[in-house]
PDB file of N, H, CA, C and O in Angstrom:
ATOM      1  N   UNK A   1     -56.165  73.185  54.397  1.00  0.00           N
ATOM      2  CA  UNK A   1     -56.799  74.347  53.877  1.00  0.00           C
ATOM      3  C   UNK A   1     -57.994  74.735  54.735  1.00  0.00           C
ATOM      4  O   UNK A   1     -58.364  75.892  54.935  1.00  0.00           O
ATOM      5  N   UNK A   2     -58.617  73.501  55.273  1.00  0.00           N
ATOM      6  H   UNK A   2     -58.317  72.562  55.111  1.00  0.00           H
ATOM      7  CA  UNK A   2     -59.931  74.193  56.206  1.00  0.00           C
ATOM      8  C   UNK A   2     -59.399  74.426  57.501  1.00  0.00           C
ATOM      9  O   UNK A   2     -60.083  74.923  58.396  1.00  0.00           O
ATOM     10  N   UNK A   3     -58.113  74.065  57.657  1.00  0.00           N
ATOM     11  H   UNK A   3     -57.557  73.662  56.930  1.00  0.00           H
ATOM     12  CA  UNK A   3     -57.599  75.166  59.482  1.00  0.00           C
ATOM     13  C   UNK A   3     -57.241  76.132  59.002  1.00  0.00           C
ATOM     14  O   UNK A   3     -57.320  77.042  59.827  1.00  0.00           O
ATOM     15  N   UNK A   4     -56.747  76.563  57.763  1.00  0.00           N
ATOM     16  H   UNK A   4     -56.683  75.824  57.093  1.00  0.00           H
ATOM     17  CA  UNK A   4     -56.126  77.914  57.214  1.00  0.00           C
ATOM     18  C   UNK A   4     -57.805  78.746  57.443  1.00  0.00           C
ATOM     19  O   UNK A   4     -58.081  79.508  58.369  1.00  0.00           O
ATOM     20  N   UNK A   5     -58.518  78.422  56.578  1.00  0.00           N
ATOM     21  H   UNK A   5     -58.294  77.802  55.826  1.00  0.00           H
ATOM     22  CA  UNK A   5     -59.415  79.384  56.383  1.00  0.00           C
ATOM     23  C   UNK A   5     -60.690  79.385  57.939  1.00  0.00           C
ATOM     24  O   UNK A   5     -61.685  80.088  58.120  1.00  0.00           O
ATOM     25  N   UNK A   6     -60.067  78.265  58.825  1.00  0.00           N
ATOM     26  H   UNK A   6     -59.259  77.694  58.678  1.00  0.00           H
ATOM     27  CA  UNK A   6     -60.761  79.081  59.430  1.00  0.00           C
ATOM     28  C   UNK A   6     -60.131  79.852  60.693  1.00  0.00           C
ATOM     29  O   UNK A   6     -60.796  80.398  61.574  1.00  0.00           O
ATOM     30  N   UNK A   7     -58.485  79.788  60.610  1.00  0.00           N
ATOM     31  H   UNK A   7     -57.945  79.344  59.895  1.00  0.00           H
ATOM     32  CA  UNK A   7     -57.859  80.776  61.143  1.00  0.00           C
ATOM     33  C   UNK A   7     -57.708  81.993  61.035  1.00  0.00           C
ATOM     34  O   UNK A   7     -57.291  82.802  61.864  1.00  0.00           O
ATOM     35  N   UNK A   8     -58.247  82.216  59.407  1.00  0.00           N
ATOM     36  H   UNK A   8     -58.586  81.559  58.733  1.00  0.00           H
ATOM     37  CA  UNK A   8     -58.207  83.758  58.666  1.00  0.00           C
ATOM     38  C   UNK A   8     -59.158  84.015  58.808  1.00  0.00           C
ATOM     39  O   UNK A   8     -59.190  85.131  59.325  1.00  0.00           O
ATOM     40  N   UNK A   9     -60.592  83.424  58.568  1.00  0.00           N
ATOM     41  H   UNK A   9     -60.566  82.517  58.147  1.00  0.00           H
ATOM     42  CA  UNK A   9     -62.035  84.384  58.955  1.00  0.00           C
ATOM     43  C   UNK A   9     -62.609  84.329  59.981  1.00  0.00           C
ATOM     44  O   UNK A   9     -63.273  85.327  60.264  1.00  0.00           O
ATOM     45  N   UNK A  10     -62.606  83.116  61.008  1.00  0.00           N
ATOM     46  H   UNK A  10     -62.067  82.306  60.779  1.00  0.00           H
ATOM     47  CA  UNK A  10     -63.234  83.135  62.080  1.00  0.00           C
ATOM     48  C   UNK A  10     -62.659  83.564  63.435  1.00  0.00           C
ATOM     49  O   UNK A  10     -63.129  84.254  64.340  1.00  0.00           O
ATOM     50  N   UNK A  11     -61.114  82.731  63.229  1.00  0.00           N
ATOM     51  H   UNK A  11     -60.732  82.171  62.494  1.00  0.00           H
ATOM     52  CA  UNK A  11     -60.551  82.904  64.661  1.00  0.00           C
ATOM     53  C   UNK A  11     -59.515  84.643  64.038  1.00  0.00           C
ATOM     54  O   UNK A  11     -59.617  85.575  64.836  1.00  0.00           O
ATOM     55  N   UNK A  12     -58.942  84.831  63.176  1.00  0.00           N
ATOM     56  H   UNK A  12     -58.860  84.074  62.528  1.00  0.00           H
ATOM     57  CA  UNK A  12     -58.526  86.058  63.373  1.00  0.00           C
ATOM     58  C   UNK A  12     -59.050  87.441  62.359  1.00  0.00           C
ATOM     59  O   UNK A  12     -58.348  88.408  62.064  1.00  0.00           O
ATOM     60  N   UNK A  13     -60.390  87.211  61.974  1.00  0.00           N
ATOM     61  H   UNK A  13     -60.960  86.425  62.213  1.00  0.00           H
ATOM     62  CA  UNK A  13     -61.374  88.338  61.673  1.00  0.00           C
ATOM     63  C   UNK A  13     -62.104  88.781  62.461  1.00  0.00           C
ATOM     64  O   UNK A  13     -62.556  88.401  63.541  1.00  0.00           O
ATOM     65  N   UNK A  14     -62.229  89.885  61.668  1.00  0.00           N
ATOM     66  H   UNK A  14     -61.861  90.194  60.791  1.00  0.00           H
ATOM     67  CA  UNK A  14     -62.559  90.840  62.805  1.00  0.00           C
ATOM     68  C   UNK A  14     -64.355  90.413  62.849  1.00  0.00           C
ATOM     69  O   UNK A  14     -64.743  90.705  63.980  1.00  0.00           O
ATOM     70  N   UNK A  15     -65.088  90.052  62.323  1.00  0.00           N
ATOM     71  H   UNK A  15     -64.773  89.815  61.404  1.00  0.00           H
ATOM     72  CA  UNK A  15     -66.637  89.716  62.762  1.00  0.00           C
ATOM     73  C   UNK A  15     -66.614  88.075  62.668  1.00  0.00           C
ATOM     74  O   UNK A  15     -66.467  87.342  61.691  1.00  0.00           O
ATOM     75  N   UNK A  16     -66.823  87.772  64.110  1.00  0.00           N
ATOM     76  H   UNK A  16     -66.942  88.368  64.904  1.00  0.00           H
ATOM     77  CA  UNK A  16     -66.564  86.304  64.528  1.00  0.00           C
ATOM     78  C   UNK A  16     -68.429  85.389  63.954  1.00  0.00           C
ATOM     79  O   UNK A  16     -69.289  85.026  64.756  1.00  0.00           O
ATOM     80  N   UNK A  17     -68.516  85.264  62.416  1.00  0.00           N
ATOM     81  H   UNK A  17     -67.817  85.560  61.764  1.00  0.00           H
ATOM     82  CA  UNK A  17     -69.850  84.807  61.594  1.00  0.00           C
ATOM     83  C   UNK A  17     -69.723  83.480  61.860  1.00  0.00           C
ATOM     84  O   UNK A  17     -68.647  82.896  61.987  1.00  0.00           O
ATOM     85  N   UNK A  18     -71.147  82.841  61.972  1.00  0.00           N
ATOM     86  H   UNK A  18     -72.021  83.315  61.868  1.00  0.00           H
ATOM     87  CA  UNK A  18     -71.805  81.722  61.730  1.00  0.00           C
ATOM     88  C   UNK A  18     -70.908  81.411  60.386  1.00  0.00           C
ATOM     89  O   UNK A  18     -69.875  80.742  60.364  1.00  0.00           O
ATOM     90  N   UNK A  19     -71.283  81.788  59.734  1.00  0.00           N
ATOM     91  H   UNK A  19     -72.122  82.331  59.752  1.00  0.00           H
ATOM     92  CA  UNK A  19     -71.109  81.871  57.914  1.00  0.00           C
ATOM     93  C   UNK A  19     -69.179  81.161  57.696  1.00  0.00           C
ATOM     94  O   UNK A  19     -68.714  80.324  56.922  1.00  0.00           O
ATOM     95  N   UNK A  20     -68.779  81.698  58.394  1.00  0.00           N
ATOM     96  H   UNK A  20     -69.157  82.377  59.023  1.00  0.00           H
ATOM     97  CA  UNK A  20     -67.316  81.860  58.472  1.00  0.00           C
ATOM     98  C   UNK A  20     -66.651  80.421  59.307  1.00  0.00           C
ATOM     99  O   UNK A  20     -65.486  80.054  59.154  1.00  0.00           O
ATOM    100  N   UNK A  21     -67.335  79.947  59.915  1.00  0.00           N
ATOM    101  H   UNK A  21     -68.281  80.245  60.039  1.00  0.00           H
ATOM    102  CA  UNK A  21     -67.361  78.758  60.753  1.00  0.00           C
ATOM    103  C   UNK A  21     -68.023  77.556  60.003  1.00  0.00           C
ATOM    104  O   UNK A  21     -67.116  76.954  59.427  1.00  0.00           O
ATOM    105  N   UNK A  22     -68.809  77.167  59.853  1.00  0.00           N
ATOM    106  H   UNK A  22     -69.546  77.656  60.320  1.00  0.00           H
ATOM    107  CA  UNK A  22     -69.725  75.966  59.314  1.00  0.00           C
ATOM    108  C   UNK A  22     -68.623  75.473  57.734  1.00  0.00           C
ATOM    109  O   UNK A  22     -68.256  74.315  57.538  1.00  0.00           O
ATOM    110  N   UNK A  23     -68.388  76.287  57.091  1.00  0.00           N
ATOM    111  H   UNK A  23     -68.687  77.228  57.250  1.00  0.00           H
ATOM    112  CA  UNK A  23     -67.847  75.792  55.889  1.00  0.00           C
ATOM    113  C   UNK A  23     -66.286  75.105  55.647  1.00  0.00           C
ATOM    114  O   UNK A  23     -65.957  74.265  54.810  1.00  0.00           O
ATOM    115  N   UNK A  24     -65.466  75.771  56.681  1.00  0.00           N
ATOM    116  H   UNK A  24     -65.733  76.454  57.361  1.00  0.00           H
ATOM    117  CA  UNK A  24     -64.253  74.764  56.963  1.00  0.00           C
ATOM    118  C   UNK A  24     -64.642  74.019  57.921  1.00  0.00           C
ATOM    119  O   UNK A  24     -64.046  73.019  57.520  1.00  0.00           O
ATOM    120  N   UNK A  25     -65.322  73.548  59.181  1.00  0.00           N
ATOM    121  H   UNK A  25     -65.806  74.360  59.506  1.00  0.00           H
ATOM    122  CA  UNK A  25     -65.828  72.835  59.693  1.00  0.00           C
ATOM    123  C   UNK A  25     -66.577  71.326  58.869  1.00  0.00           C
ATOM    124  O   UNK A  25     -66.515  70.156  59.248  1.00  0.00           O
ATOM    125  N   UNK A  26     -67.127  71.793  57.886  1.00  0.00           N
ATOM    126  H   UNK A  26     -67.177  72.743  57.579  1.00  0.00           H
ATOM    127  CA  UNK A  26     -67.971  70.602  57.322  1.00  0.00           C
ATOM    128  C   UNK A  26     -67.092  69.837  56.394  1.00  0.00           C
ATOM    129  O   UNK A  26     -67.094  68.643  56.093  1.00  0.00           O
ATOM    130  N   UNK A  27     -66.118  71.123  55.910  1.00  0.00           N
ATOM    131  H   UNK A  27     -66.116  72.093  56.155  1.00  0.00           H
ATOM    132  CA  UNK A  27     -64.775  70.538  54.720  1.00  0.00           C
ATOM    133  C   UNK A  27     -63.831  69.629  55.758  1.00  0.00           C
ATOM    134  O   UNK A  27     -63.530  68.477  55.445  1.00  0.00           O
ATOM    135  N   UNK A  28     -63.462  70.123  56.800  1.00  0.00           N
ATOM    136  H   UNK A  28     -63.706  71.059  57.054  1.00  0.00           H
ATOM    137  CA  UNK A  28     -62.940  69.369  57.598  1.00  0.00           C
ATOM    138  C   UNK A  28     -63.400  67.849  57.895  1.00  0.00           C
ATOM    139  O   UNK A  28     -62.806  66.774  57.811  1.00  0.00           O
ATOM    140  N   UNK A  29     -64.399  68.126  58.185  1.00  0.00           N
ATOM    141  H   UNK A  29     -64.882  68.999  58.253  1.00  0.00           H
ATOM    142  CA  UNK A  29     -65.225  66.462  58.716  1.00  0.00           C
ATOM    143  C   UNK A  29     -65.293  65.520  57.765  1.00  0.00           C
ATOM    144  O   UNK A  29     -65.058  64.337  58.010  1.00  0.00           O
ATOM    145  N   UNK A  30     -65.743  66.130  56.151  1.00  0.00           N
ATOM    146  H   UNK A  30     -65.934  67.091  55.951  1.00  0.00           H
ATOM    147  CA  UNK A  30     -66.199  65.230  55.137  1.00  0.00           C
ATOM    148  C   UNK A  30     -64.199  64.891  54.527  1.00  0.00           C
ATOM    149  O   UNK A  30     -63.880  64.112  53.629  1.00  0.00           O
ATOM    150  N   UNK A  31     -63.372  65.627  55.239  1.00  0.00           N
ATOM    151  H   UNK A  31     -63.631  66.261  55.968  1.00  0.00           H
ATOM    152  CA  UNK A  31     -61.751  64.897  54.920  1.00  0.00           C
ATOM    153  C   UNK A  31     -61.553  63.785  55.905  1.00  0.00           C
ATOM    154  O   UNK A  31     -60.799  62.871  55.571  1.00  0.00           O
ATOM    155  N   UNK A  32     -62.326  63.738  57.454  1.00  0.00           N
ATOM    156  H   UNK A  32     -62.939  64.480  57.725  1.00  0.00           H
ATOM    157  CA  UNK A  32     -61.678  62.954  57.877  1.00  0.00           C
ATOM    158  C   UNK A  32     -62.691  61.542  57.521  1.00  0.00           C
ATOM    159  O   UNK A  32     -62.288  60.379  57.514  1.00  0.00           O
ATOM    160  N   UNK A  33     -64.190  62.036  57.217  1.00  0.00           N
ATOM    161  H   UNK A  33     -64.518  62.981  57.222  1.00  0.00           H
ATOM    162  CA  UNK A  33     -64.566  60.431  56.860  1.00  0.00           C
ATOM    163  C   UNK A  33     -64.095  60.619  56.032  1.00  0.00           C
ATOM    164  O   UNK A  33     -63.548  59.520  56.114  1.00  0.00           O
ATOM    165  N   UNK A  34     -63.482  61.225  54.669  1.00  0.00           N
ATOM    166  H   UNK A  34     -63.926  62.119  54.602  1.00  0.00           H
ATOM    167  CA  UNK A  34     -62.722  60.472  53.818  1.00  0.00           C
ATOM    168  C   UNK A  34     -62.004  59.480  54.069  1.00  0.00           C
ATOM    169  O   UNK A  34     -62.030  58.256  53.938  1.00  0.00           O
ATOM    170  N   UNK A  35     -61.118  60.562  54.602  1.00  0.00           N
ATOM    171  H   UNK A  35     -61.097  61.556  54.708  1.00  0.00           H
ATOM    172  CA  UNK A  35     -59.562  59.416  55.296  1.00  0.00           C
ATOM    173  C   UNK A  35     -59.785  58.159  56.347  1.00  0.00           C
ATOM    174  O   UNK A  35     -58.906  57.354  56.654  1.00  0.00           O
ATOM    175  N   UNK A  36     -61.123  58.162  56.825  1.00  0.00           N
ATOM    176  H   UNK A  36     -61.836  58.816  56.575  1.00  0.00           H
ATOM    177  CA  UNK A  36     -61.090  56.963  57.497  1.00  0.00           C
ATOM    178  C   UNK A  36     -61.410  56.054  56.976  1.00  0.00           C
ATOM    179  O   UNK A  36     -61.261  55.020  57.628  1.00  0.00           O
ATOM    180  N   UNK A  37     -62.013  55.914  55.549  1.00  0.00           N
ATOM    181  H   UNK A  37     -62.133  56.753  55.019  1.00  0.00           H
ATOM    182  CA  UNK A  37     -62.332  55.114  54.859  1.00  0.00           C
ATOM    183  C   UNK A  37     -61.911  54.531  53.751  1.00  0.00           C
ATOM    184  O   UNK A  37     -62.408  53.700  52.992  1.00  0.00           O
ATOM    185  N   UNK A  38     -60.674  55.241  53.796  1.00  0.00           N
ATOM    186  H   UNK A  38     -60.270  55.916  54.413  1.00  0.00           H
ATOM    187  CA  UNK A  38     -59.500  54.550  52.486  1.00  0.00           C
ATOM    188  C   UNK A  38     -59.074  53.430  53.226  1.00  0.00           C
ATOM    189  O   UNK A  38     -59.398  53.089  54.364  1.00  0.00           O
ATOM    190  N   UNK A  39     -58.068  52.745  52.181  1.00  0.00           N
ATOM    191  H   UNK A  39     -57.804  53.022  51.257  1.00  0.00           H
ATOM    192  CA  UNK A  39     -57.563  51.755  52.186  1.00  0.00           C
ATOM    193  C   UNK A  39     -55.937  51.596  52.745  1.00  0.00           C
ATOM    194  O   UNK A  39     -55.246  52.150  51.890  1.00  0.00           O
ATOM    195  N   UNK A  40     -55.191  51.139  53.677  1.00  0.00           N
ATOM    196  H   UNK A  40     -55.753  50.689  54.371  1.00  0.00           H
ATOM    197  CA  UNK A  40     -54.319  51.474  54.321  1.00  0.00           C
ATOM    198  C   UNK A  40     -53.366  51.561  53.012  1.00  0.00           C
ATOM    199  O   UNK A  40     -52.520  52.424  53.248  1.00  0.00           O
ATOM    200  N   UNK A  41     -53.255  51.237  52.265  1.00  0.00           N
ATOM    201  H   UNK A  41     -53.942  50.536  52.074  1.00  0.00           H
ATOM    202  CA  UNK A  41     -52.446  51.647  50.823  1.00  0.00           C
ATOM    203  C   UNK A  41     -52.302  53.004  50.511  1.00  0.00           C
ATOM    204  O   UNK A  41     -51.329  53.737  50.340  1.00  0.00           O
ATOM    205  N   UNK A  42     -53.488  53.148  50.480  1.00  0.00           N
ATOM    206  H   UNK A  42     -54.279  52.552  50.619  1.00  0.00           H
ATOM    207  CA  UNK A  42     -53.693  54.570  49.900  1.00  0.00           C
ATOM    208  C   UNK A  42     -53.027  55.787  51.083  1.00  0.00           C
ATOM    209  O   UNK A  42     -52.328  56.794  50.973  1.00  0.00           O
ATOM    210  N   UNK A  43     -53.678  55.052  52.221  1.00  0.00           N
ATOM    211  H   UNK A  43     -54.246  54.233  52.311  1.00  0.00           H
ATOM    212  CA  UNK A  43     -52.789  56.093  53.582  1.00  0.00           C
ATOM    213  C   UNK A  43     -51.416  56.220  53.035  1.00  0.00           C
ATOM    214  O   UNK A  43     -50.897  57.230  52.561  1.00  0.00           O
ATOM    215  N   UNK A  44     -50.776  54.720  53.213  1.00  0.00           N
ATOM    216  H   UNK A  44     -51.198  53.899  53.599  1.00  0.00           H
ATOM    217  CA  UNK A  44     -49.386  55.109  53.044  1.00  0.00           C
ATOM    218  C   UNK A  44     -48.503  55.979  52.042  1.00  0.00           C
ATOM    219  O   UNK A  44     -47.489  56.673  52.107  1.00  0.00           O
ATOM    220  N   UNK A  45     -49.613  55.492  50.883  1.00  0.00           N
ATOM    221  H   UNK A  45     -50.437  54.928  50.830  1.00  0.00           H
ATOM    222  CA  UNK A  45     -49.257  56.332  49.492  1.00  0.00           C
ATOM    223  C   UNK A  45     -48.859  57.565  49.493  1.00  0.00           C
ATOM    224  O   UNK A  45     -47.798  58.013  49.057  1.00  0.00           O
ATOM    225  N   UNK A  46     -50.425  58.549  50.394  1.00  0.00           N
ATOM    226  H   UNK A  46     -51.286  58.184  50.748  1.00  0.00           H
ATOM    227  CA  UNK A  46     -50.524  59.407  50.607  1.00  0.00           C
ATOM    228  C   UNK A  46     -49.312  60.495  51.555  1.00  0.00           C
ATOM    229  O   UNK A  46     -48.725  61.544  51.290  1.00  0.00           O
ATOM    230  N   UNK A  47     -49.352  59.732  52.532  1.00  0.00           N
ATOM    231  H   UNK A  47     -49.828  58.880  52.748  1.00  0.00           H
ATOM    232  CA  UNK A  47     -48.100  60.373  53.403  1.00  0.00           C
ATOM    233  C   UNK A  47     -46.943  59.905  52.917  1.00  0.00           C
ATOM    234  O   UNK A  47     -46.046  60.521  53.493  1.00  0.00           O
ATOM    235  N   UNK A  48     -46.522  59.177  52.198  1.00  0.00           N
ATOM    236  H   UNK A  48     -47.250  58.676  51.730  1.00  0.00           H
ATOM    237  CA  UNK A  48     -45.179  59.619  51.504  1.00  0.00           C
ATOM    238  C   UNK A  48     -45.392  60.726  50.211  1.00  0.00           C
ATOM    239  O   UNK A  48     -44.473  61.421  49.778  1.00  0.00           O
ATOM    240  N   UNK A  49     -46.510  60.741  49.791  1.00  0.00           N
ATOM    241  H   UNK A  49     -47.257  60.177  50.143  1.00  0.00           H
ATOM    242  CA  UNK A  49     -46.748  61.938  48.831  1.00  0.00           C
ATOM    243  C   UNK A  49     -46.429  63.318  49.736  1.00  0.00           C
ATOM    244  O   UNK A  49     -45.777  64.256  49.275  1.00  0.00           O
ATOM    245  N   UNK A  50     -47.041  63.297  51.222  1.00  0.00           N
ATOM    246  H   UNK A  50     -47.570  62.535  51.596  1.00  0.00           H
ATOM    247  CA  UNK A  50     -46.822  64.525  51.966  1.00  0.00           C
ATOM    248  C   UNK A  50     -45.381  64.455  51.915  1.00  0.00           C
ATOM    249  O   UNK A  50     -44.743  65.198  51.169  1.00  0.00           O
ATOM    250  N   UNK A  51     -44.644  63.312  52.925  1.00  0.00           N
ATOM    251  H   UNK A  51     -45.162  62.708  53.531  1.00  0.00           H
ATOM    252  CA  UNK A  51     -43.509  63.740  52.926  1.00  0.00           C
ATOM    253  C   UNK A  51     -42.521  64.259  51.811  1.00  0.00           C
ATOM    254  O   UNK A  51     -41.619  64.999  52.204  1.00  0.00           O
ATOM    255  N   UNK A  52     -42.572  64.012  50.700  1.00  0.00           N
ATOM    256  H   UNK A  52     -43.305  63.411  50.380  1.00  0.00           H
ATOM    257  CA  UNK A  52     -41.565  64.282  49.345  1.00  0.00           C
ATOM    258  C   UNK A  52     -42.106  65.600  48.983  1.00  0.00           C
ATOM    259  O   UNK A  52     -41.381  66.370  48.354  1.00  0.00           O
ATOM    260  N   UNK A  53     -43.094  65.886  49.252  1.00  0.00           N
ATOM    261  H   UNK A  53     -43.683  65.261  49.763  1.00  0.00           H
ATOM    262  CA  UNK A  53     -43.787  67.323  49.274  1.00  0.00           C
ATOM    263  C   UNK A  53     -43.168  68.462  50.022  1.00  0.00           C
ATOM    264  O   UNK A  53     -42.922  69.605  49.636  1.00  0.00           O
ATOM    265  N   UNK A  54     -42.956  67.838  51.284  1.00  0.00           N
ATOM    266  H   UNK A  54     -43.156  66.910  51.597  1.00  0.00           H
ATOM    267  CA  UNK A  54     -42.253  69.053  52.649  1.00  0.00           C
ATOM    268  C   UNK A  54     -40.800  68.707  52.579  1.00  0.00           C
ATOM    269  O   UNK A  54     -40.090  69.601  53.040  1.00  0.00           O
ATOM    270  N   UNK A  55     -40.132  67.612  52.112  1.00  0.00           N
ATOM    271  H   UNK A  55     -40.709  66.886  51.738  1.00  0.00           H
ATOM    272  CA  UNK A  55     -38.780  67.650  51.800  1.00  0.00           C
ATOM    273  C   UNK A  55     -38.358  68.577  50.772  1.00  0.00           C
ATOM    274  O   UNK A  55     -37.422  69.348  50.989  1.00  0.00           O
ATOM    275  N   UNK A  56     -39.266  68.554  49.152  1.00  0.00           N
ATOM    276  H   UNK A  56     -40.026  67.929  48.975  1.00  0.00           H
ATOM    277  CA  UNK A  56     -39.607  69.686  48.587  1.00  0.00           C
ATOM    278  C   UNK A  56     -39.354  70.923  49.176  1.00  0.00           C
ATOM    279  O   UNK A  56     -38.205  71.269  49.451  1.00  0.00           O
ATOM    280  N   UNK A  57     -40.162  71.499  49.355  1.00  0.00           N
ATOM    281  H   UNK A  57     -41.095  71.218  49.131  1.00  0.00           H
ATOM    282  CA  UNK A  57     -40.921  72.460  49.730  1.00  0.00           C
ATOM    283  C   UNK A  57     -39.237  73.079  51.265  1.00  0.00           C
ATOM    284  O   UNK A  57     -38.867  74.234  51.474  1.00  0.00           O
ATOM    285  N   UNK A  58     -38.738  71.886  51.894  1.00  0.00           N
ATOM    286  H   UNK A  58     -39.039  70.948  51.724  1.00  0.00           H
ATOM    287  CA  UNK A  58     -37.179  72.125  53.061  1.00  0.00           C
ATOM    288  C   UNK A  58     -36.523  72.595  51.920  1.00  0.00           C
ATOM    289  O   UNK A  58     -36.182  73.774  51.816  1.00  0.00           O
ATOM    290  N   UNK A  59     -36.316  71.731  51.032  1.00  0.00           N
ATOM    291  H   UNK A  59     -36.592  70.774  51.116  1.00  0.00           H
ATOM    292  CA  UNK A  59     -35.401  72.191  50.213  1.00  0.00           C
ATOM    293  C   UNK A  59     -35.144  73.274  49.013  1.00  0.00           C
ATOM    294  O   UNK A  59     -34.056  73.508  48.487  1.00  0.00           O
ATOM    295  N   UNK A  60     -36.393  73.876  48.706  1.00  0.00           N
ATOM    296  H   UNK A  60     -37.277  73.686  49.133  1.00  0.00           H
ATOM    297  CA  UNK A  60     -36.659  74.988  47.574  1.00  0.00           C
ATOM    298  C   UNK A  60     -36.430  76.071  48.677  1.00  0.00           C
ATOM    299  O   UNK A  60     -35.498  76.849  48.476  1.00  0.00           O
ATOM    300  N   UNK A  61     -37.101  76.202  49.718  1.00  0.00           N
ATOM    301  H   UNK A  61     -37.858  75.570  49.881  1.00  0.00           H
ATOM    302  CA  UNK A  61     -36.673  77.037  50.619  1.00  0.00           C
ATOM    303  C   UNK A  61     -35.501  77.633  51.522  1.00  0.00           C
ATOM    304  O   UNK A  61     -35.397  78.634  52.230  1.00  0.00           O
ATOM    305  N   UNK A  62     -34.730  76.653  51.205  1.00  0.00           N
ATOM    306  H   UNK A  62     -34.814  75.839  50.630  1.00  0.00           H
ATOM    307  CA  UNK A  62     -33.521  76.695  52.182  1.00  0.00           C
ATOM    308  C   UNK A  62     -33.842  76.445  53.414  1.00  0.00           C
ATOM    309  O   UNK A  62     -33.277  77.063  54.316  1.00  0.00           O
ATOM    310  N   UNK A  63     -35.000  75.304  53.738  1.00  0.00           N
ATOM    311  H   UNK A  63     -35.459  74.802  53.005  1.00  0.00           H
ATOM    312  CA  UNK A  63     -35.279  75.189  55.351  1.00  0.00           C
ATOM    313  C   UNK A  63     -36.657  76.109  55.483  1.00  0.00           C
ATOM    314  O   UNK A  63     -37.246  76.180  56.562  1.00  0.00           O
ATOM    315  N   UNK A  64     -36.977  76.591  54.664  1.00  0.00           N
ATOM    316  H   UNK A  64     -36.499  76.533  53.788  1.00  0.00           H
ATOM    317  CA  UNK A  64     -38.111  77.372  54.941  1.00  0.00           C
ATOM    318  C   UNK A  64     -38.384  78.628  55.417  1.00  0.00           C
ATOM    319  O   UNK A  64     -39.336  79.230  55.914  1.00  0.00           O
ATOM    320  N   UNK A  65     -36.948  78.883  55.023  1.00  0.00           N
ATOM    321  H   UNK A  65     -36.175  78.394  54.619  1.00  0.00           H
ATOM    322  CA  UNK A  65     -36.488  80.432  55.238  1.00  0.00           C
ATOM    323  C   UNK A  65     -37.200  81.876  54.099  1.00  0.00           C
ATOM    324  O   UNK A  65     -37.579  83.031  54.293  1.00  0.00           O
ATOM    325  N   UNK A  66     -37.119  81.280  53.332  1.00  0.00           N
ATOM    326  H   UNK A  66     -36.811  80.342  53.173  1.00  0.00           H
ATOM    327  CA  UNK A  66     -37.608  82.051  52.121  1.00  0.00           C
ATOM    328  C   UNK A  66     -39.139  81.482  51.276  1.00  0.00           C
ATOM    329  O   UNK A  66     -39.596  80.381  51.581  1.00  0.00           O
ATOM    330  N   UNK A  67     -39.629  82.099  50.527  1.00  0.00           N
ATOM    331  H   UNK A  67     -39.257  82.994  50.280  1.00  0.00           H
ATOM    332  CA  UNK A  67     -40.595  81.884  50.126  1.00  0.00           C
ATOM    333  C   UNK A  67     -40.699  80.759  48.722  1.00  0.00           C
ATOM    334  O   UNK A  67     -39.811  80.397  47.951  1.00  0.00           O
ATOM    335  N   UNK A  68     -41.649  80.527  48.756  1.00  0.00           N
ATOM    336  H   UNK A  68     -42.371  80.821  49.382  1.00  0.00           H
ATOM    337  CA  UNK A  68     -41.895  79.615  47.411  1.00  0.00           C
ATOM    338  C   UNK A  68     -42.385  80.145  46.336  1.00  0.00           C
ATOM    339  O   UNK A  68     -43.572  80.465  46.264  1.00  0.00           O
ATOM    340  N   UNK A  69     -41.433  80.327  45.246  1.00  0.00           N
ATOM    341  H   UNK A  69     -40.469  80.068  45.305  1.00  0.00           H
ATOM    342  CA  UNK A  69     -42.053  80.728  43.789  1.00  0.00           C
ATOM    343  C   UNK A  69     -42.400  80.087  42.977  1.00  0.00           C
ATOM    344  O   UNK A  69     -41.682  79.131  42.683  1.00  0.00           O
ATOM    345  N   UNK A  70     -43.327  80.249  42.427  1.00  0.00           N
ATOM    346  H   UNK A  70     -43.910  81.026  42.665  1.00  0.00           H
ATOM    347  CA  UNK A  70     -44.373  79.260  41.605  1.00  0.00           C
ATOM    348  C   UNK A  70     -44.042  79.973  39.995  1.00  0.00           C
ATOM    349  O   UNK A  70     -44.647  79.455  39.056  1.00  0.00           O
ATOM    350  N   UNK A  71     -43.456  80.698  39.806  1.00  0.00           N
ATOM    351  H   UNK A  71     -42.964  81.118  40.569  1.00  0.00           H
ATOM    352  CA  UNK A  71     -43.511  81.539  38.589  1.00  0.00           C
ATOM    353  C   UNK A  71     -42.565  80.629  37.641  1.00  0.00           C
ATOM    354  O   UNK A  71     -41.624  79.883  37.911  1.00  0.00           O
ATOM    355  N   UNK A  72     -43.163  80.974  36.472  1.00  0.00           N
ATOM    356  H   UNK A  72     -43.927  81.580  36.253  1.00  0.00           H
ATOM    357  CA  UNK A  72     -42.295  79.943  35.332  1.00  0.00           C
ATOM    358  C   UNK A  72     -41.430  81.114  34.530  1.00  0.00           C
ATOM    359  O   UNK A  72     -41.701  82.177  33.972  1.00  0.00           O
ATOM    360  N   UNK A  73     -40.302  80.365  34.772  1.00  0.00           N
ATOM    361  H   UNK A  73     -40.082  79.501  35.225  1.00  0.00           H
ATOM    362  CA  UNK A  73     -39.067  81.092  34.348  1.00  0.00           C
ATOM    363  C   UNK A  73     -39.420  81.400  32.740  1.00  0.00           C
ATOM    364  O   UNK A  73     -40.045  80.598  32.045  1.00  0.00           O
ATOM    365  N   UNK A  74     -38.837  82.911  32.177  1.00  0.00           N
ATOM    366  H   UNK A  74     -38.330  83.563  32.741  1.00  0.00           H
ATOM    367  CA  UNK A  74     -38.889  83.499  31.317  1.00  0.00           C
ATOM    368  C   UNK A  74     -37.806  82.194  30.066  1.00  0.00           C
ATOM    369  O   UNK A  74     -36.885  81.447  30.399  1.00  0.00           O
ATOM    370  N   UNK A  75     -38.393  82.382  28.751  1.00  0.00           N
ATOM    371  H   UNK A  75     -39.141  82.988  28.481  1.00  0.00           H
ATOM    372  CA  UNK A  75     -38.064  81.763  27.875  1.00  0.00           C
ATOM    373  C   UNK A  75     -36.946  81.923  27.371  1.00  0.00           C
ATOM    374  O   UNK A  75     -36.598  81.238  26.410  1.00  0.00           O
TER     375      UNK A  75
END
């Protein structure tokens, strides 16, 4: 989420701000001392949580062809 946002306001908006930079930058840093300071458990945990996520995410899509709907089907 902090390379998303700072691909959308800094690197492809149109006024290149201080403001717009520092805040996914700092979100960024305070994830990776997160992550350097877990427990190799928790790593592993974690990236099989990613992977079953993007196997997900291959497979709702058809490969990632189409979009992801989040909407809860009518009753």
């Amino acid at each position: 989420m902090n390379f998303s946002a700072f691909l959308h306001y800094y690197v492809r908006g149109e006024k290149k701000q201080i403001t717009h930079l520092v805040p996914p930058l700092l979100g960024f840093l305070i994830c990776i001392a997160l992550w350097l300071n877990l427990d190799m458990h928790a790593k592993l945990l974690g990236f099989a949580w990613l992977a079953i996520g993007l196997a997900y995410g291959y497979w709702k899509t058809k490969g990632f062809r189409k979009t992801l709907d989040f909407e809860i089907p009518p009753e």
